[in-house]
Structures are given as C-alpha cells and as structure tokens.
C-alpha positions in Angstrom: -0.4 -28.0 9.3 1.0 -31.1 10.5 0.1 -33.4 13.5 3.1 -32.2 15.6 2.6 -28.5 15.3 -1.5 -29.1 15.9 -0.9 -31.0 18.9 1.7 -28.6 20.4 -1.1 -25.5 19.4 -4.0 -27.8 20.9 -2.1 -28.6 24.1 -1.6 -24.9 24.8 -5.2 -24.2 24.0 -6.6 -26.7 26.6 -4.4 -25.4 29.3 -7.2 -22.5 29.9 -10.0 -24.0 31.9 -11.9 -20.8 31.5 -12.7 -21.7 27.5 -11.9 -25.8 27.6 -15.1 -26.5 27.5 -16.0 -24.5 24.9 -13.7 -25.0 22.6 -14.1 -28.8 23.4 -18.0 -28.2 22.7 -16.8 -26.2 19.3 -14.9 -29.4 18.1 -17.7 -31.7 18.8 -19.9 -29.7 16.8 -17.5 -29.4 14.1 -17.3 -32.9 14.2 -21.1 -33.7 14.1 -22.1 -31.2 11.3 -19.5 -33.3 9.1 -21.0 -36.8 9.7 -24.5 -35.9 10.8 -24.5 -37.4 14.7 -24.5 -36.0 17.8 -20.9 -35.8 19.2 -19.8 -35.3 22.5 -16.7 -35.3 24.2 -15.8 -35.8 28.0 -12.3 -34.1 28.1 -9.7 -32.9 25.7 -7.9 -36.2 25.9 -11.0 -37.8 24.5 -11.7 -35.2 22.2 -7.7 -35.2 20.7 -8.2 -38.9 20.7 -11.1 -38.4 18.0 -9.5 -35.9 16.1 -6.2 -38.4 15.9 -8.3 -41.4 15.3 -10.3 -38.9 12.2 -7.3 -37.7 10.7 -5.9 -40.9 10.5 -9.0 -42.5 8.8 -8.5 -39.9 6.2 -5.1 -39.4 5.7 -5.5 -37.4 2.2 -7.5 -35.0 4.1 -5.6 -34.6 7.2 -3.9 -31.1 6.6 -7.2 -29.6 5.3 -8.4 -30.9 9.0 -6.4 -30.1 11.1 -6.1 -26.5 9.3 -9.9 -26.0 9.8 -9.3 -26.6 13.3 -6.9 -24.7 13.9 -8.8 -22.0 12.6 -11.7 -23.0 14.4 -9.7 -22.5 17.9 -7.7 -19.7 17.2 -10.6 -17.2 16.4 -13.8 -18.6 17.4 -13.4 -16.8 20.8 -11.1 -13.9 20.1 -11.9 -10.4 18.9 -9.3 -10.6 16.6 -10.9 -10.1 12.8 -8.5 -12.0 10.5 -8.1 -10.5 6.6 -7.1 -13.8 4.6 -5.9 -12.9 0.8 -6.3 -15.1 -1.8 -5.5 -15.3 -5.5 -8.4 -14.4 -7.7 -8.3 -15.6 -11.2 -10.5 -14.2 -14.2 -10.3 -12.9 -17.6 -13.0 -10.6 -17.0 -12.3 -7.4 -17.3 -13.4 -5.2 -14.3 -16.7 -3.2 -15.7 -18.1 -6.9 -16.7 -16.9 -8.3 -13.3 -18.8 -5.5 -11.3 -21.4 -6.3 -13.0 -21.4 -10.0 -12.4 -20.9 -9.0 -8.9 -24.0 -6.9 -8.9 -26.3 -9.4 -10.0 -24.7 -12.0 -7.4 -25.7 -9.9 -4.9 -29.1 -8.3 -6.1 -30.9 -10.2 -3.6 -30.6 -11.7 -0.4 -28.4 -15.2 -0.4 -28.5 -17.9 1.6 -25.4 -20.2 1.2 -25.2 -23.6 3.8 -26.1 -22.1 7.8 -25.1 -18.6 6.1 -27.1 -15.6 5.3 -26.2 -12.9 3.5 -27.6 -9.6 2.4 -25.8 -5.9 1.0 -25.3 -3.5 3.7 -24.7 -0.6 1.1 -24.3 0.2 -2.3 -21.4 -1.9 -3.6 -18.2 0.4 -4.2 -16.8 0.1 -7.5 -13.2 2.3 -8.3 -12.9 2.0 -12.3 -9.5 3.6 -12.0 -7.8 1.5 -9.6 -10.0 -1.8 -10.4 -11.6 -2.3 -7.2 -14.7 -3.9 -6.6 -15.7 -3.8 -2.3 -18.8 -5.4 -0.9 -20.1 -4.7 3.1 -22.3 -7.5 3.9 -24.5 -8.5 6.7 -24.5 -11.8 7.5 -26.3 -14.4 10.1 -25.5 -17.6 11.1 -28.2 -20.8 11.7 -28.3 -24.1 13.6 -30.7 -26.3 14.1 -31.5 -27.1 18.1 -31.0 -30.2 18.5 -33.7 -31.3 20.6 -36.7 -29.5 19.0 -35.1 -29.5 15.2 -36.2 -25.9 14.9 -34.0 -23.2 13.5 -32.2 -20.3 15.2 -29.9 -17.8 14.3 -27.1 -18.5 16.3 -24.3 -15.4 15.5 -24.7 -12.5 13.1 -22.1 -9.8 12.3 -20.6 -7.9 9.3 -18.2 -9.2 6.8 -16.4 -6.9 4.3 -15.5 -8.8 0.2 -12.9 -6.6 -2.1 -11.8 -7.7 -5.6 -8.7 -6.5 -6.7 -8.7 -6.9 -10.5 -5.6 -5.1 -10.9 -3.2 -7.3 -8.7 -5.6 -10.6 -9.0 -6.5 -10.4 -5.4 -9.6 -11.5 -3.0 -9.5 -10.2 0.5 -12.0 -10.8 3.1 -12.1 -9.4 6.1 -14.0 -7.5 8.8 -15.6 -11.1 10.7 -14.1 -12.9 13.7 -16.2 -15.4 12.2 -13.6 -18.0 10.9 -16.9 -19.8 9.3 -18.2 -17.1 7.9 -14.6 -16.3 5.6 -15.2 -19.8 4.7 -18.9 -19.9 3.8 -18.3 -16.6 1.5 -15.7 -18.2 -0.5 -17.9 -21.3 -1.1 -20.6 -19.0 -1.7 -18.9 -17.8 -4.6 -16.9 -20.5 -5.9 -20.1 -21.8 -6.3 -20.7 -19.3 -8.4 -18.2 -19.8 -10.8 -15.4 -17.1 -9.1 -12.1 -18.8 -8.5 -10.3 -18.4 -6.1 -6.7 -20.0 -4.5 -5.6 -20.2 -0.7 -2.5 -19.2 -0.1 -0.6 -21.6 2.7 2.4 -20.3 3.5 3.9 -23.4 5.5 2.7 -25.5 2.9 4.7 -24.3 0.2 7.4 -23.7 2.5 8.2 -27.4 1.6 9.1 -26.3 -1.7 12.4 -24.7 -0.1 12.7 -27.8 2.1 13.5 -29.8 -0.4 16.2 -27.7 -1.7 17.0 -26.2 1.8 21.3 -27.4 2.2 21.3 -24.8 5.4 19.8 -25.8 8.8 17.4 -23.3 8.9 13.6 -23.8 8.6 12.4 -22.6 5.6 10.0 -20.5 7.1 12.8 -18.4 9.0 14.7 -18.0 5.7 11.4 -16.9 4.3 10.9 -14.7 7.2 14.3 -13.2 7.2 14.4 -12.4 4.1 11.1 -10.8 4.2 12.0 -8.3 7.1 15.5 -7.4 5.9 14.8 -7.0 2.0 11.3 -7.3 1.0 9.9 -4.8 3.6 12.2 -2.2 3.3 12.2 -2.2 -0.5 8.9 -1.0 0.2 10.0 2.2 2.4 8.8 1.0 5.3 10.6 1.2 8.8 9.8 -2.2 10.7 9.4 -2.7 14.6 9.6 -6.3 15.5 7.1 -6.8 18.3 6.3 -10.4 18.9 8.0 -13.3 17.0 6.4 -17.0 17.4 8.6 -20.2 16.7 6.9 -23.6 16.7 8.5 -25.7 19.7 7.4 -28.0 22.0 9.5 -27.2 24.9 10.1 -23.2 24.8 7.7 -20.8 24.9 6.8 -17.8 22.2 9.1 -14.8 22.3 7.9 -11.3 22.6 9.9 -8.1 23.2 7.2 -5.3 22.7 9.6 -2.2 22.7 12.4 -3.4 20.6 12.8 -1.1 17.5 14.2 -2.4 14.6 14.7 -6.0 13.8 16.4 -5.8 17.4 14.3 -8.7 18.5 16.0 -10.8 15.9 19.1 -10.3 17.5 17.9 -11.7 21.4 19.9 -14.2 22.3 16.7 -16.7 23.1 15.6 -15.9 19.2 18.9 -16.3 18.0 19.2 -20.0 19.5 15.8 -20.9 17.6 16.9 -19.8 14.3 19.9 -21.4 14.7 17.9 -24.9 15.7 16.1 -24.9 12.8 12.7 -24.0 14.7 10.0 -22.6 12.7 8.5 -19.5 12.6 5.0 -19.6 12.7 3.6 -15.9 14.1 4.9 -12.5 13.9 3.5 -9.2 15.0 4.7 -5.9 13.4 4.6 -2.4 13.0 5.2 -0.5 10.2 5.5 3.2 9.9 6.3 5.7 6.8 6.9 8.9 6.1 5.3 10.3 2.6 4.4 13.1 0.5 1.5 14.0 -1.0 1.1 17.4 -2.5 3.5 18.7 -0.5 2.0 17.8 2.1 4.4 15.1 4.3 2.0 12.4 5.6 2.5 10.0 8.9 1.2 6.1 8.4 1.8 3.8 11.0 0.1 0.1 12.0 0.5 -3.0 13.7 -0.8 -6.1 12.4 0.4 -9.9 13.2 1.2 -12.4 10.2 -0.3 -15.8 10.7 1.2 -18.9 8.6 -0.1 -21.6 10.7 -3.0 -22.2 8.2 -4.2 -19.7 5.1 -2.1 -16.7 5.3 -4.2 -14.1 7.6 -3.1 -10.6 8.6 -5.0 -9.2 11.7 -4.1 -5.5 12.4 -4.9 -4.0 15.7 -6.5 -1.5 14.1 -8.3 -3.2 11.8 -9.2 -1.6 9.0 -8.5 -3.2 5.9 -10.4 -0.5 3.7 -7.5 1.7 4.1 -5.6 1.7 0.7 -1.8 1.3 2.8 -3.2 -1.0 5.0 -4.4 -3.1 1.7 -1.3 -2.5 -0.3 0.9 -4.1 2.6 -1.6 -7.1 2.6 -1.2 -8.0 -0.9 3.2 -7.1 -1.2 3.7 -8.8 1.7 2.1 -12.0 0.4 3.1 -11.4 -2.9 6.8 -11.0 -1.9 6.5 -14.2 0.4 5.1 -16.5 -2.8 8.2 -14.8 -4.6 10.3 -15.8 -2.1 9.3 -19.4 -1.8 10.0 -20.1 -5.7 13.3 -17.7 -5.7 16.3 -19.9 -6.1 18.4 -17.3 -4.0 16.1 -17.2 -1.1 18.0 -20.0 0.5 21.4 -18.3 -0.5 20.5 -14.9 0.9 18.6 -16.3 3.8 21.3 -17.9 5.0 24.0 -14.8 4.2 21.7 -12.2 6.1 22.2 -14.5 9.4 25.7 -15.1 9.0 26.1 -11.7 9.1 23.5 -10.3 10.9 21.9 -12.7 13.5 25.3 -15.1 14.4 24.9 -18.0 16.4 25.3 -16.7 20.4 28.1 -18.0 22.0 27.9 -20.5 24.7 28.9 -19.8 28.3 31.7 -21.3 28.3 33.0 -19.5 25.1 32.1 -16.2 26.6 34.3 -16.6 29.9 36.9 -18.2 27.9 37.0 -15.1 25.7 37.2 -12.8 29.0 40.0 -15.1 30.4 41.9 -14.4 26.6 41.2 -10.8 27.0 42.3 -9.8 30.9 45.6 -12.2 30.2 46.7 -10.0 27.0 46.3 -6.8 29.6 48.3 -8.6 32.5 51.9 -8.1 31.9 53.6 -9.3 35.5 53.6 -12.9 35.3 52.8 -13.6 38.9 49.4 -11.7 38.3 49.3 -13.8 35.0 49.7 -17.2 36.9 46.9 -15.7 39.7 44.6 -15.0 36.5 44.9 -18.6 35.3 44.8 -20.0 38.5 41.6 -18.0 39.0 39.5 -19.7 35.5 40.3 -23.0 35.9 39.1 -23.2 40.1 36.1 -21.2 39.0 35.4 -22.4 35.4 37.3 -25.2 34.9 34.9 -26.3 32.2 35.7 -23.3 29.9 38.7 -23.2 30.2 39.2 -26.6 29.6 37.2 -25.4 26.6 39.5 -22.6 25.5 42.4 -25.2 25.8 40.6 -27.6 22.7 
C-alpha cells in the first residue's frame, strides 16, 4: 500500500466522528507499543502528520506500515472476520506435520500480548491432508498508570493446514492482531509461511502493462470472466471498489451477472486506469452428489488493499466449497500476475465486453445520424438540422470533426 491510496482510505475513515477518536486512540497505541513511549494524538491531522513523518524516517519499511495500519483501521471495529491465505511451505509429509502440530500445541502458549490454548481435539483428515486447529485466545496490556496486567480482548481463532495445495488459512477472529500474532507464533516455530499481496505483485504486470488499464482491473477481469467460471461457478457482481480520490465506491446490489461491470460509472474507471481495490461477490452452483443435485451459494468480499483477505457474510470458512474458493481464487490471481497473456486477454475481454461509454455529445450526435437517415422530405431534414445545432450545437459541432 502506497502513501496515496493510505491517505485517500485514512481520510474516509476520519470522516465518522462516531469512531475518530478511537481509531485515533488505536494508532497511538500502535505507535507506542513500537517505540516504547506513551503516544497521544490531538486530531487526525496530528496523528496523519506522525504517521507521514514515521514512514518517512523509514522508508524501507513504509509499505509494511502503512499495510499494518490499514489493517488496523479496517477491522479493529467491524464484525467482519477476515480469512487471510498464505503459502505454507514444508517437506513434511502430513502424518509427521500433525504431529509437529500436536506437540506445538500440547500446552497452553503464550506468544507477545497473545494467549493461546486448544478449544478441541485438533482435526486431522489423512485423506485430503488437512490439519484444523480451534483456539482460544486472550489478549494483554499493561495499564499504563499502575503497570499491572489485564486482559484486554479474548475471542476464538480457527488455524487449517492444507498440505495438499501448500496452504495456511486463518480465520474466525476480527482480531486483525491476533492473525498476526498466530503467524509469528509459529514462524517462530520453524513453520514457514508467505503473505500473499495482491497489489504488490500487481507491479509485476505494471511494468509490462502497454494497455491503460491498472493492473489490478486486468487482474480482476480476467478473474471474473475466465478464472471463476472455469470453476462452474455463476458470479453476481455485488459491490466493486476502485481506488480514487475524487469518486466514490460503486455498488449495484441486485445486478446479476458481471452486469455491474457494464455501468456506465464503472466503465469510466476502467477505462481511466483506476484501480480496483474491493469487490463483493456471490457465487452459486448447482452439483451432484449421489444423485442427489445439491444447492451452494455465498457471498464473500475480496480485499487486496493489504494481504489478500476474503470475508464471507456467512462466515464459515470450515466449509470445504467455501475453502476451495479461498485457495482457487488466490491461486488463479498469483497465476494471473506471472501469465504473459494476462495483459493480452485483459485488455481483449474489455474491448469486447466492457467498451469505453460514449460521451454526451457522441450519443446525441448518433441520434441526430439516426432520425436524418429516417427523414426523407428535405424541409423536415433542414428542421431536423436546424433543431441539433440551436439545442446541441456542441455535438453537432462534434459529429461534424
């Protein structure tokens, strides 16, 4: 994440003085755990100030930041529980990595301000290579004044290893520190694991990129016309998100299809070369099983703005579907990024599909073209003209060019 797209996210976070001062009070804290003072902001101006003033201090770091912050803001006071995926490396094989796993978790851990301890039996699938961990977890800080301890959230967070497609997925916490804290947990343990930014590697396309499209939207586009229905899914575009400073998101939340694409407000920001950074979808298929035709249908939203994050309304990440689309749909993405026809198709799927809207002026020139190849009497032709250019002498001055 970038200084641009963070400040156009942090300005429209501030702009509710229901939660300013919280999320204000969030940053501060963030801020003082790092360098070990008490911090305290006045306003948001003051507190963006600092941030700008940090980031540029440490320049190598400024990404990772302003990421964490975003983070930070986005979930801290939502409901939302965000399932982040990353790539899990290991030559273990999966009956030695359970049992790694097991004797990670034998007893109860205490990683940083984090506590953890098994809510169940850990769930281990031999067949499909799955290894799933429910965890309780509570959260510490130290009161400032007295210098005692307290527990300041708790909550439940759900691990699975995916041996078979080289997956991590946590999920089941709102607690954006908590994801965090797991995955140092267990790096510190020797488990590797990779986060997967989306916008990041994006730039591999930019530098390639001959179109004027972002590279996120001819990720994106690709993804909903090719990747997702290779998969047998039927898509309804709910909600897409560009990153602008002057317009504001888009959402149609009844438009079936990729219908949404083709609004003539969406199709101006492809065509500008905004970036996507949101979308909200829902999936549905139709299946058999035995015989038996089975229903499947959720809505989830896709987050790039910092490690990839899927948050499903319905949130259950435990479901094997639910899982499955997790893992294609950032697999497919990382496939796109390093395909050298992404560009190519990208750009062929909107030329045909999602063309650039025409202007105004283009439009009632078209309709003046149109009603003079039906008028036949030439007086009614000469009223016709006389008609466009004292009402829109601009397009037809257009028309004339």
């Amino acid at each position: 994440m970038d200084i641009s797209r963070f400040t156009t996210y942090y300005d429209k976070k501030m702009r509710s003085n229901l939660t300013k001062k919280k999320r204000i009070k969030t940053i501060s804290e963030y801020f003082g755990k790092k360098l070990n003072e008490n911090i305290s902001f006045t306003d948001e101006k003051e507190c963006f100030n600092y941030i700008l003033e940090y980031i540029i201090k440490r320049e190598d770091e400024s990404e990772e930041i302003l990421e964490e912050l975003y983070t930070l803001l986005e979930y801290s006071y939502s409901t939302q529980n965000p399932n982040y995926v990353y790539d899990l490396k290991t030559s273990k094989n999966s009956d030695d990595f359970f049992k790694l796993i097991s004797k990670t978790f034998k007893k109860k851990i205490r990683h940083g301000d984090f506590e953890y301890k098994l809510t169940n039996k850990i769930k281990y699938d031999e067949f499909n290579e799955l290894i799933e961990c429910d965890l309780d977890y509570a959260e510490y800080s130290v009161d400032t004044i007295t210098g005692g301890e307290y527990k300041k959230t708790s909550g439940f967070i759900s691990i699975t290893f995916d041996l078979k497609n080289k997956k991590f997925i946590s999920s089941k916490s709102n607690n954006y520190k908590n994801h965090n804290n797991i995955v140092e947990f267990l790096s510190s343990k020797g488990f590797s694991f990779l986060p997967i930014y989306i916008l990041k590697r994006a730039l591999t396309i930019k530098n390639r990129n001959f179109t004027e499209f972002s590279p996120t939207t001819l990720l994106i586009i690709n993804l909903l016309y090719e990747k997702i229905p290779e998969m047998g899914y039927e898509i309804t575009l709910d909600a897409i998100n560009f990153t602008n400073l002057d317009a504001q998101n888009v959402q149609g939340m009844k438009m079936r299809g990729t219908d949404l694409l083709k609004a003539p407000e969406v199709l101006q920001r492809i065509h500008f070369g905004d970036e996507v950074h949101t979308l909200k979808l829902s999936l549905e298929i139709i299946s058999e099983n035995n015989g038996n035709k089975e229903y499947f249908r959720t809505t989830f939203t896709i987050d790039l703005r910092g490690k990839i994050a899927f948050v499903f309304e319905d949130d259950d990440i435990r479901d094997s579907r639910r899982r499955e689309i997790c893992i294609k749909i950032q697999s497919s993405l990382m496939q796109l990024i390093y395909d050298e026809k992404t560009i190519e198709y990208g750009q062929n799927i909107i030329h045909r599909e999602l063309p650039k809207p025409k202007s105004l002026h283009q439009i009632v020139s078209d309709i003046r073209t149109n009603v003079l190849e039906m008028v036949t009497n030439e007086d009614d032709r000469i009223h016709v003209e006389k008609y466009f250019v004292d009402n829109y002498p601009l397009s037809f001055n257009h028309s004339k060019n």
